[in-house]
C-alpha positions in Angstrom: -32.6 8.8 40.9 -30.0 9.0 39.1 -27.6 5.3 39.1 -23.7 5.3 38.5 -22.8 1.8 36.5 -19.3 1.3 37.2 -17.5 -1.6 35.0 -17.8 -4.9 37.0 -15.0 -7.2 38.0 -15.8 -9.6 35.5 -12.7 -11.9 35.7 -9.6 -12.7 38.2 -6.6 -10.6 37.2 -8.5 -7.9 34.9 -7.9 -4.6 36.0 -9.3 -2.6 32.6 -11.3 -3.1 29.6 -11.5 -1.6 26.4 -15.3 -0.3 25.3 -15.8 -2.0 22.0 -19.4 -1.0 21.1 -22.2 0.7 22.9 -25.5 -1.0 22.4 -27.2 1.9 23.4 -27.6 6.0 23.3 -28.6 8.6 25.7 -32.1 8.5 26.1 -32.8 4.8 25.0 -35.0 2.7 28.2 -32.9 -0.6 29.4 -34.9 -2.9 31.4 -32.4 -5.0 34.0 -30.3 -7.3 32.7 -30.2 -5.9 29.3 -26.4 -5.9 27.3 -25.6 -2.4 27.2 -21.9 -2.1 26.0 -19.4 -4.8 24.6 -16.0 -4.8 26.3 -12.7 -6.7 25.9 -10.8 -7.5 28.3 -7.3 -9.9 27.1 -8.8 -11.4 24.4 -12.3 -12.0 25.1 -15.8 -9.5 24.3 -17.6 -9.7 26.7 -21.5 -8.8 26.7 -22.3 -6.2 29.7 -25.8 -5.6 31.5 -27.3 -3.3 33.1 -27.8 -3.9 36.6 -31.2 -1.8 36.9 -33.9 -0.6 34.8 -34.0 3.2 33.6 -33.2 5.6 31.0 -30.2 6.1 29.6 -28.8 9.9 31.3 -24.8 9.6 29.7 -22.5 7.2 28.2 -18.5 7.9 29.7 -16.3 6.5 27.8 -16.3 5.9 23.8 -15.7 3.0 21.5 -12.1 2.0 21.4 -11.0 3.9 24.9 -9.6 1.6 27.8 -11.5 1.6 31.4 -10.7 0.7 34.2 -12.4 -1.6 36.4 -14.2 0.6 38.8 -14.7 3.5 36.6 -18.3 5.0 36.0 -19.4 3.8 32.7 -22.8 5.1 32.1 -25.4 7.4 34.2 -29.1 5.5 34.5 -32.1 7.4 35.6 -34.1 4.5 37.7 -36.3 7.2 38.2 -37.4 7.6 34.6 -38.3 3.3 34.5 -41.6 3.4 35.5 -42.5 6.3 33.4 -40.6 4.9 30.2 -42.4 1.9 30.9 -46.1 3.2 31.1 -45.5 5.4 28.3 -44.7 3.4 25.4 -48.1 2.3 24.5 -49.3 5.1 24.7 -46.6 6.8 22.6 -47.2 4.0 20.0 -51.1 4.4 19.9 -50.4 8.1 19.4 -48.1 7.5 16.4 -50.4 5.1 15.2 -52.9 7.6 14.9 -50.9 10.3 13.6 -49.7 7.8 10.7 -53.4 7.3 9.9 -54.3 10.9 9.6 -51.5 11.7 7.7 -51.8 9.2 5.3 -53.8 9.5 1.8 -57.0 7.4 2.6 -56.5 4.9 -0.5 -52.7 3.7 0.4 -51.1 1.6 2.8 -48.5 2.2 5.0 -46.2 -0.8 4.7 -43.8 -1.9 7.9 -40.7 -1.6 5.7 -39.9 1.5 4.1 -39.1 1.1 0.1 -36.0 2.0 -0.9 -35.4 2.7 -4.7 -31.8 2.1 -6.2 -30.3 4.6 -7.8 -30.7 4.6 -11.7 -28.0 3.3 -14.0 -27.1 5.0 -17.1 -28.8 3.5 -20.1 -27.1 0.6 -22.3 -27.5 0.3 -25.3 -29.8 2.9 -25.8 -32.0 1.0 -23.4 -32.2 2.5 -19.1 -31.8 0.2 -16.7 -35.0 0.0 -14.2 -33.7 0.4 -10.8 -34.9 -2.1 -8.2 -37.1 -1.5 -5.3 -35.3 -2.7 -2.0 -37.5 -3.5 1.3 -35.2 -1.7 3.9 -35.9 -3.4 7.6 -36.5 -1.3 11.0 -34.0 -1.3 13.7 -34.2 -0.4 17.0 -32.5 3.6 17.5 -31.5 4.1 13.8 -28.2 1.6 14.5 -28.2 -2.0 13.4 -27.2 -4.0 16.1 -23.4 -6.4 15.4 -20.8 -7.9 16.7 -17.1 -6.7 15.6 -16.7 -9.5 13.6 -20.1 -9.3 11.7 -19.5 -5.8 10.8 -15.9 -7.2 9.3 -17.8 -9.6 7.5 -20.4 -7.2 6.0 -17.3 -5.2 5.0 -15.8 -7.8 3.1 -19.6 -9.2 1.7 -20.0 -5.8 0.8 -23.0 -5.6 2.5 -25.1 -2.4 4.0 -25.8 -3.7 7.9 -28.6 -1.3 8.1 -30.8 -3.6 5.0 -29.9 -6.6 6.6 -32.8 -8.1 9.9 -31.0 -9.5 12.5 -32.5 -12.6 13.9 -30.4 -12.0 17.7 -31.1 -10.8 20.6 -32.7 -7.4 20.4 -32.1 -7.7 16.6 -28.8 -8.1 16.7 -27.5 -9.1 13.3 -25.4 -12.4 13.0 -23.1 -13.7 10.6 -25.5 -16.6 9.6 -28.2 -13.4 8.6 -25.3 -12.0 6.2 -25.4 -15.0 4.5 -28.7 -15.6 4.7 -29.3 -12.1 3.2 -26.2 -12.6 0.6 -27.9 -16.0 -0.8 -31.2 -14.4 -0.5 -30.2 -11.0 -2.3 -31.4 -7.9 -1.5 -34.7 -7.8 -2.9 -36.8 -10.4 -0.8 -40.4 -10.7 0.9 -42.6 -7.6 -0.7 -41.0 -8.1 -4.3 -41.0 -11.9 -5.6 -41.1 -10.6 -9.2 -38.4 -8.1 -8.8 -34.8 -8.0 -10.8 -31.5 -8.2 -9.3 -29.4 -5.2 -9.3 -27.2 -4.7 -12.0 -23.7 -3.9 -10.9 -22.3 -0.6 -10.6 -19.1 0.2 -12.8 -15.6 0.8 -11.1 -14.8 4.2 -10.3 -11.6 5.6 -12.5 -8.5 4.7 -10.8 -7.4 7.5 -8.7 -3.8 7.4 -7.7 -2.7 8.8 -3.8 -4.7 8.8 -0.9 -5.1 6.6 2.6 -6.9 5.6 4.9 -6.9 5.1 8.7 -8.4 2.2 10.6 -8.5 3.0 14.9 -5.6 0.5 16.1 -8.6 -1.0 18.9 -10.2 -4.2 19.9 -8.6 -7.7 19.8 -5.9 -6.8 17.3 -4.3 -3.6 19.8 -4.7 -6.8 22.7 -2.7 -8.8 20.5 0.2 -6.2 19.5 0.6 -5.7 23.0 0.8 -9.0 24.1 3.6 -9.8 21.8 5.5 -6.8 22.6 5.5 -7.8 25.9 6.5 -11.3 25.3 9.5 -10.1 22.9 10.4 -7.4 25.5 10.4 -9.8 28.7 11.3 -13.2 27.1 14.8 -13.5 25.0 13.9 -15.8 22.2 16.0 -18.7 20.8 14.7 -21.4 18.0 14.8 -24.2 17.1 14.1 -26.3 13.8 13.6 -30.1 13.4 12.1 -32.1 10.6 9.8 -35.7 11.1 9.1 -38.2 9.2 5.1 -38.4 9.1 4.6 -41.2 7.0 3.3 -43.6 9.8 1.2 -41.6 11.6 -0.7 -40.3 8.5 -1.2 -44.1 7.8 -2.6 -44.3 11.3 -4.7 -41.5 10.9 -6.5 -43.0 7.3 -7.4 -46.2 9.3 -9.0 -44.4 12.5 -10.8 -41.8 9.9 -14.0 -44.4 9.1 -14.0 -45.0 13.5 -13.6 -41.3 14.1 -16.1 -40.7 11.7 -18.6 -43.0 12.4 -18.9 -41.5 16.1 -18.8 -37.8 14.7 -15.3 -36.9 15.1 -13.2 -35.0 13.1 -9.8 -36.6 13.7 -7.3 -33.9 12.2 -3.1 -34.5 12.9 -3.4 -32.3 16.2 -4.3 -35.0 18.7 -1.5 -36.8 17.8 0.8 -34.0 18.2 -0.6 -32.7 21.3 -0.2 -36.7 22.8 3.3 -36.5 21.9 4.2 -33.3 23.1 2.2 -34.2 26.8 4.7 -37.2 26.7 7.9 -35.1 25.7 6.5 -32.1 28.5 6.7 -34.9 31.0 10.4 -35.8 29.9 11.3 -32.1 30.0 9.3 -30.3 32.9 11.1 -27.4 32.3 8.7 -26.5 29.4 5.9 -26.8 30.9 7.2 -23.9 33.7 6.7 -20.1 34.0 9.0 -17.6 35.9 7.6 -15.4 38.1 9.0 -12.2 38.0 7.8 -10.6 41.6 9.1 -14.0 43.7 11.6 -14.9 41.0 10.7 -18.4 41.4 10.6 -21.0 38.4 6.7 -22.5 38.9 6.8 -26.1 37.8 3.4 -27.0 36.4 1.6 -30.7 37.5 -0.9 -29.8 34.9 -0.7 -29.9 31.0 -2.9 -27.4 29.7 -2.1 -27.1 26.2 -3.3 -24.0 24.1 -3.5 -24.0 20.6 -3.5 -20.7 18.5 -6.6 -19.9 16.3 -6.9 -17.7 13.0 -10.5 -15.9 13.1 -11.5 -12.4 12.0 -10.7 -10.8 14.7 -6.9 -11.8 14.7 -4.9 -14.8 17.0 -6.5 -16.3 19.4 -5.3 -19.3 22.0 -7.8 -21.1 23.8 -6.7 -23.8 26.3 -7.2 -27.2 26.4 -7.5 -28.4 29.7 -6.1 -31.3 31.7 -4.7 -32.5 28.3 -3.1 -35.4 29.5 -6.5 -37.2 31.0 -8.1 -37.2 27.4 -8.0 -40.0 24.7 -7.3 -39.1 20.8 -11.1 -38.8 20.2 -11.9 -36.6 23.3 -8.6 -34.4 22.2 -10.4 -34.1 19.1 -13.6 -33.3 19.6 -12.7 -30.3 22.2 -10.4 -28.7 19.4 -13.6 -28.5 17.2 -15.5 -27.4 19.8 -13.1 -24.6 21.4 -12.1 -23.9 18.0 -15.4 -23.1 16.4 -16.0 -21.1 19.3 -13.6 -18.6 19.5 -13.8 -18.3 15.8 -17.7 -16.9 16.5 -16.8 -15.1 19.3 -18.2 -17.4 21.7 -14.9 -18.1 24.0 -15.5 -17.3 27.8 -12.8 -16.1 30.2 -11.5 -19.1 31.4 -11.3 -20.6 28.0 -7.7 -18.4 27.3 -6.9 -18.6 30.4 -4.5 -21.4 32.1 -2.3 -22.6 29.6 0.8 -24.5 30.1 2.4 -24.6 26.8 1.2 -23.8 23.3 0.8 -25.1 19.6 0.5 -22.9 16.7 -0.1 -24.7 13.1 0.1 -22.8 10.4 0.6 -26.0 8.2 -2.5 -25.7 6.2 -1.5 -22.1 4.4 1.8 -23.3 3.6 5.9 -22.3 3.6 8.6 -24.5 4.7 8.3 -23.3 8.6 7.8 -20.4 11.1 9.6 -18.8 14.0 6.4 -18.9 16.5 6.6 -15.9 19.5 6.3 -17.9 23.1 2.3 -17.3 24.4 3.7 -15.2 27.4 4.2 -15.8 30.6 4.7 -19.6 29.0 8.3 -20.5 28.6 8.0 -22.3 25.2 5.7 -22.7 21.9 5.6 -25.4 19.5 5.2 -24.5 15.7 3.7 -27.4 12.9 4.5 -26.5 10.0 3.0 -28.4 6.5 3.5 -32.0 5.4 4.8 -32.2 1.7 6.5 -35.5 0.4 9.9 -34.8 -0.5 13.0 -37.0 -1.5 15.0 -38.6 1.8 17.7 -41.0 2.4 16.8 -44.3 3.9 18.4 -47.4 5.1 16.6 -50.2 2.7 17.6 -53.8 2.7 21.0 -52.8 4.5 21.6 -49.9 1.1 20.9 -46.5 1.4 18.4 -45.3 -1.2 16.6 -41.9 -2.1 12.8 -42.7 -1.1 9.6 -40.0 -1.2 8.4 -39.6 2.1 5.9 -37.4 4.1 7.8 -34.5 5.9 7.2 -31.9 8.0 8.7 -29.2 10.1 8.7 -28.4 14.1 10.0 -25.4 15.0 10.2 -24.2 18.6 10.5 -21.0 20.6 11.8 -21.3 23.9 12.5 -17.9 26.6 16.0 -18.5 26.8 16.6 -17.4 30.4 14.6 -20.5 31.3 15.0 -23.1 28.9 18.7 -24.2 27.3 19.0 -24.7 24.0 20.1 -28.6 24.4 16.8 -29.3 26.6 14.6 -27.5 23.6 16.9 -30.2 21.5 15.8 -33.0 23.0 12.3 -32.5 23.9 12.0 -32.3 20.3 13.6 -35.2 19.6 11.3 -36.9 22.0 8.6 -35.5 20.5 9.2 -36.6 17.1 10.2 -40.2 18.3 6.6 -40.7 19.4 5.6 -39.2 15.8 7.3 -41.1 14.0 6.1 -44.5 16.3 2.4 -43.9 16.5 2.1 -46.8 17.9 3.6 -45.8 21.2 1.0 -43.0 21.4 -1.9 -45.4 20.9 -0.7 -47.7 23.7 -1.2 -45.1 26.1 -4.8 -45.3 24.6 -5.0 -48.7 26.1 
């Protein structure tokens, strides 16, 4: 019988999902429960299984087109299980023996197939041997990946198909690229053999282009921020801080943080003082909503914070904020960090937020102008700390001193938020920056 797999409801507010990868063809036998297409759906890939056992009948729907939720997916032949199931050892004993036959009676049939590299033109006189490379078996000719790991075998330079995946139905992961990378490509079957010399550049060739399918995380992104430019009039604003004293702070927590296995970075601190200047200025921590057009007051302070990975931005939320010491603070950013930088983020980790801060401090350039996380009404940018030359009041003089600066710049939607009230939550901000010691008493 044949069994229509419609794409599940798997999240509140998600009406459509784009297919990112198929895990499997027409024909292939899925037991239940087996992940069966990747989707995204705003900002997260999410594994999908299949609900019953069968054969694969028809896939609907190819990589990089948008379904909706509802919509008939794939066509599984339950029908076909049982019979898929009892045949496979059977099929396998028969190509055993078919192997044995064929082959001469005096070789062995390895596992791995060897590949031989091409051969090089001869140096000095002398040709290069080309190396034998043990090629590994995966499951219906495609190695299995993740988006990201096929972005980082691009940029390794590294064929997927040579490379074993140590995953779920061998499902290649980025710690098998480096793995294989370190390893090189000649391993297991051929200790003795030599590395592979490398191939010279091709003559440079003027013209030409190439196109890349605008899909995935990065088409979720662009539309996104069109949205939020289109619904939101932006205003800025820039302010610098003094972070001398808090960096001094920071070097004397470092040994606690460290002896408990924290990695105590400037972002706590930043996210304590904007929680305090959020409770100043409520207004910030508000969204509009369009259908009532009612200005929603949050009670909670659900900060995100925007992450760089392969993929593109991403802003997972930390929740409830406001109830977490420096160290707590700390550890989650690691943790919710890491995780969306592997892919690992669930639904509920974007979802929520109340406010947001982006850091682009560690790549450099005086500041940016940040674009507000939409339907949020504000978003924080920290920009780098560099020691430059200020005027300070010493002994009653004013003198030229060196001191550690840094930038915030903010982005507010303007039919919310005035531009004095962006001012001064700011300004509170930085006067809990530049007084560390007001943050830590809210520590005690």
């Amino acid at each position: 019988m044949a069994f229509e797999f419609k794409l599940p409801d798997i999240g509140e507010g998600i009406h459509e999902g784009e297919i990112v990868q198929w895990l499997v063809k027409p024909g292939d036998y899925v037991r239940e429960d087996q992940a069966i297409v990747e989707i995204m759906t705003d900002k997260v890939t999410a594994e999908i299984p299949s609900p019953v056992s069968g054969v694969i009948q028809e896939l609907r729907g190819k990589e990089g087109e948008v379904v909706k939720v509802g919509a008939v997916i794939t066509v599984i032949d339950e029908k076909a299980a049982e019979g898929a199931v009892s045949a496979q050892p059977m099929a396998a004993a028969t190509a055993a023996s078919a192997a044995e036959v064929a082959a001469p009676a005096k070789t062995s049939v390895p596992k791995e197939a060897a590949v031989s590299a091409p051969s090089l033109p001869p140096t000095n006189g002398k040709a290069k041997s080309a190396t034998a490379v043990m090629a590994p078996e995966h499951p219906a000719g495609k190695a299995l990946a993740a988006p990201a790991t096929r972005k980082m075998a691009r940029q390794l330079g590294i064929e997927l198909s040579m490379v074993q995946g140590s995953g779920p139905l061998g499902r290649i992961t980025p710690e098998d690229l480096r793995r294989f990378q370190q390893a090189g490509p000649a391993t297991t079957s051929r200790p003795t053999a030599v590395a592979q010399p490398t191939m010279a550049r091709p003559a440079y060739q003027s013209g030409g282009e190439k196109r890349v399918p605008f899909t995935g995380l990065r088409r979720k992104i662009a539309e996104h921020l069109v949205k939020a430019k289109q619904t939101a009039p932006h205003f800025s604003y820039v302010e610098e801080v003094d972070m001398s004293r808090l960096m001094a702070v920071r070097d004397e927590l470092l040994p606690i943080a460290e002896d408990q296995g924290v990695r105590l970075s400037y972002l706590p601190f930043i996210m304590k003082a904007v929680i305090e200047g959020l409770k100043k200025y409520p207004v910030l921590n508000s969204t509009l909503d369009e259908n009532t057009q009612e200005l929603v007051y949050k009670y909670d302070y659900h900060l995100g914070i925007a992450v760089a990975t392969d993929q593109g931005l991403i802003v997972p939320v930390i929740k409830h904020a406001d109830q977490k010491n420096l160290f707590t603070l700390a550890r989650e950013i690691s943790d919710i960090a890491g995780r969306a930088r592997t892919g690992k983020l669930g639904l509920d980790d974007i979802k929520g937020g109340t406010f947001t801060v982006t850091s682009i401090g560690s790549i450099g350039g005086m500041f940016g102008i940040p674009i507000i996380n939409y339907p949020e009404v504000a978003i924080l940018g920290v920009n780098k700390i560099e020691k430059r030359p200020v005027v300070r009041n010493v002994g009653g003089q004013d003198q030229i001193v060196i001191r550690d600066m840094m930038y915030l710049s903010i982005s507010c939607d303007h039919r919310i938020v005035d531009g004095a009230e962006a001012a001064h939550f700011v300004k509170d901000v930085i006067s809990y920056l530049e007084a560390p010691s007001r943050l830590l008493m809210e520590e005690i």
